[in-house]
N, C-alpha and C positions, 0 to 999 in steps of 0.2 A: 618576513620574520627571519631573523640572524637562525643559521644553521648551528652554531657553537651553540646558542642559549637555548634550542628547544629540546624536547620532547615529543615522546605520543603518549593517547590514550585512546582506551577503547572502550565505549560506552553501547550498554545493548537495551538500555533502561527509557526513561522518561525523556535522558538528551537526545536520543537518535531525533534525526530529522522527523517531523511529525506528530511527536509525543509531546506534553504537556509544559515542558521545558527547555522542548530543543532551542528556543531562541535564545537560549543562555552560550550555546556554543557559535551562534554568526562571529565574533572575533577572533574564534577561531579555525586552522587551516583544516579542510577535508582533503583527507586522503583515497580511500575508500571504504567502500564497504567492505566488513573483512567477519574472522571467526577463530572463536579460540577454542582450543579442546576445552570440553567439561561439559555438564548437563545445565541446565535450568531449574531453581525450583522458584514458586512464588511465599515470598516472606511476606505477611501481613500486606499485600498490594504493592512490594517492591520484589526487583528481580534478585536473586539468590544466586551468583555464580560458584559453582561447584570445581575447580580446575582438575581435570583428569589427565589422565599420560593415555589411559586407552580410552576407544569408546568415540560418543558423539561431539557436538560441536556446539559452539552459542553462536549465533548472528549478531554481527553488532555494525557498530561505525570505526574507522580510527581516524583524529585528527592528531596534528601536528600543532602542540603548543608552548607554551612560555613557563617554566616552574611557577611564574607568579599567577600567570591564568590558573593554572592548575590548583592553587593554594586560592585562586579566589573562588571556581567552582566549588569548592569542599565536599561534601557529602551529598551536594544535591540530588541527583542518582539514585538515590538510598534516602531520602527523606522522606518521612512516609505523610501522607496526605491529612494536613491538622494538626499536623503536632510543626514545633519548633527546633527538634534536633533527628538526626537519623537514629534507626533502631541497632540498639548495640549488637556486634558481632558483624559487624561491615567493616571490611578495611581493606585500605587501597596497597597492592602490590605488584611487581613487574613479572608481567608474564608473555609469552611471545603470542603475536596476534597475526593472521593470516589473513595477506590481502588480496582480494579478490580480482580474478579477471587482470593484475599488475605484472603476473613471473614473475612476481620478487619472493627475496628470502624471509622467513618471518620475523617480525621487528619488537622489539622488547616496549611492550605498552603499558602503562599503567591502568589497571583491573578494580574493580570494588570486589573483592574476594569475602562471598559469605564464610565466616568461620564457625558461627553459633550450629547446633544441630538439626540435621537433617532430616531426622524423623518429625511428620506429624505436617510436614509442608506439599502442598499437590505440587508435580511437575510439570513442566512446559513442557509438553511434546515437539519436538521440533527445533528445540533453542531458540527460537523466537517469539521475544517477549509481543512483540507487536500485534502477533497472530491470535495472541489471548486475548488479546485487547481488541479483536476486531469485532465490528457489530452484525447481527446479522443478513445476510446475501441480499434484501429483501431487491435493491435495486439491481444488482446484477440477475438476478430469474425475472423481472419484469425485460431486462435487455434482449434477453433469452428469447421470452417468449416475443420478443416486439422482430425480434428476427425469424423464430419461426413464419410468424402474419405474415411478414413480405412475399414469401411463394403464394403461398394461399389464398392470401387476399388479392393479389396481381390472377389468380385463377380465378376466383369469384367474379372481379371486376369485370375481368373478361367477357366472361358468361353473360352477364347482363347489361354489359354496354353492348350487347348485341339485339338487345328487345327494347321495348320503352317503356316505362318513361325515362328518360336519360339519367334525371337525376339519381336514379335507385344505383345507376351503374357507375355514376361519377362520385356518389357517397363512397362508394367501396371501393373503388380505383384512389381515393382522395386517404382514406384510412390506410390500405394497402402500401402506400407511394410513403406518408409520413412515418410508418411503422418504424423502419430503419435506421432516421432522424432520433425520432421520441427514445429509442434503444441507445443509442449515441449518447444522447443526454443522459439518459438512465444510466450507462455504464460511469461515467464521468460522475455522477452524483455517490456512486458506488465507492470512485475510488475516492472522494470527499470525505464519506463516513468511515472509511478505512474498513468497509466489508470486509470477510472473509473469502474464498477461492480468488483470488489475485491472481493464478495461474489460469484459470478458467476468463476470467474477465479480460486477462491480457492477452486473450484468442480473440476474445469478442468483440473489442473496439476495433480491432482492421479489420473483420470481416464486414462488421456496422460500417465502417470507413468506405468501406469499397460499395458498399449497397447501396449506400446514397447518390452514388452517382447516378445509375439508370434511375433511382426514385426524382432525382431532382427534374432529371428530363424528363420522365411521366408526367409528374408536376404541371412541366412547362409545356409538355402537350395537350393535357387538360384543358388548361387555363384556356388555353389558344380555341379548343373545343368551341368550350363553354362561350369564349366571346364572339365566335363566330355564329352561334346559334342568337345571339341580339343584335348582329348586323342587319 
């Protein structure tokens, strides 16, 4: 993309990666993720940005694009879901946007600047509109708990592959061993539905990560067990 002919903008709405319309922005350049002063509110199901001098921050994206992308995107951002045009009191302005994790200096991006009033609209906590939109944990506390069972259940197993009949101790060595697997999956499914604690789940997939290794060789010493007892 010609350096003379572009642009930026900074979207924290429906185009961010992930949301309902982010594939309207693939032709255009990602720069990073970034944050502008002002608060969040929510407008009839669209994000509401507030621009402040003091105070909190919005999370968003910024890309690098073409005035004419720009002019073809229009309002989508701010379109509200069923209707045909955006709701009035949206309007796009330059304001500087801060990029994350870059050391750069803030760059003059183009905003959907709620203008309409403020009262009578709930706030996003946080300036991330994503976060309101996330659904509940349900998969992350199942990953939770599937990593608890791996101590536990590797104690259990223990316990009774020391008596007989084998299989009562191979059932639970067999549960124990997959626990950290099925958590893996479960966290992964997590970040599919765009769950909520994203901070918490992004502990939990390396530590799942790392667990599967001794489960997989448990696993494979089972196995070896068990075929060894039909030889």
């Amino acid at each position: 993309m010609p350096e003379d002919s572009s642009e930026f903008i900074f979207v924290c709405g429906e185009l961010r990666s992930g949301g309902s319309q982010g594939y309207l922005m693939e032709a255009a350049e990602f720069l990073a993720t970034g944050l502008v002063r002002g608060k969040l509110i929510a407008v009839d199901g669209c994000p509401g940005l507030l621009p402040q001098i003091w105070g909190g921050f919005v999370k968003g994206e910024i890309y690098r694009i073409t005035e004419e992308q720009r002019n073809q995107l229009g309002d989508r951002e701010v379109r509200v879901e069923g209707e045909s045009r955006a709701k009035d009191g949206f309007h796009q302005v330059l304001l500087d946007a801060y990029p994350q994790n870059l050391g750069q200096s803030p760059l003059k991006a183009w905003v959907w600047k709620w203008t309409g009033p403020e009262e009578g609209f709930p706030v996003v906590e946080g300036g991330d509109w994503q976060d309101r939109e996330r659904s509940s944990p349900w998969c992350t506390w199942i990953a939770f708990v599937c990593l608890l069972f791996f101590p536990v259940g590797w104690f259990v197993a223990a316990a009774f592959l020391r008596s007989r009949p084998f299989w009562i101790g191979s059932a639970c060595a067999a549960f124990a061993f997959l626990s950290p697997i099925a958590g893996l999956v479960a966290a992964q499914l997590g970040n599919r539905r765009h769950e909520s604690h994203t901070t918490f789940r992004s502990i939990l997939v390396p530590v799942l990560s790392i667990a599967t290794i001794p489960a997989v060789i448990g696993i494979l010493a089972l196995l070896n067990e068990a075929l060894a007892l039909f030889r």
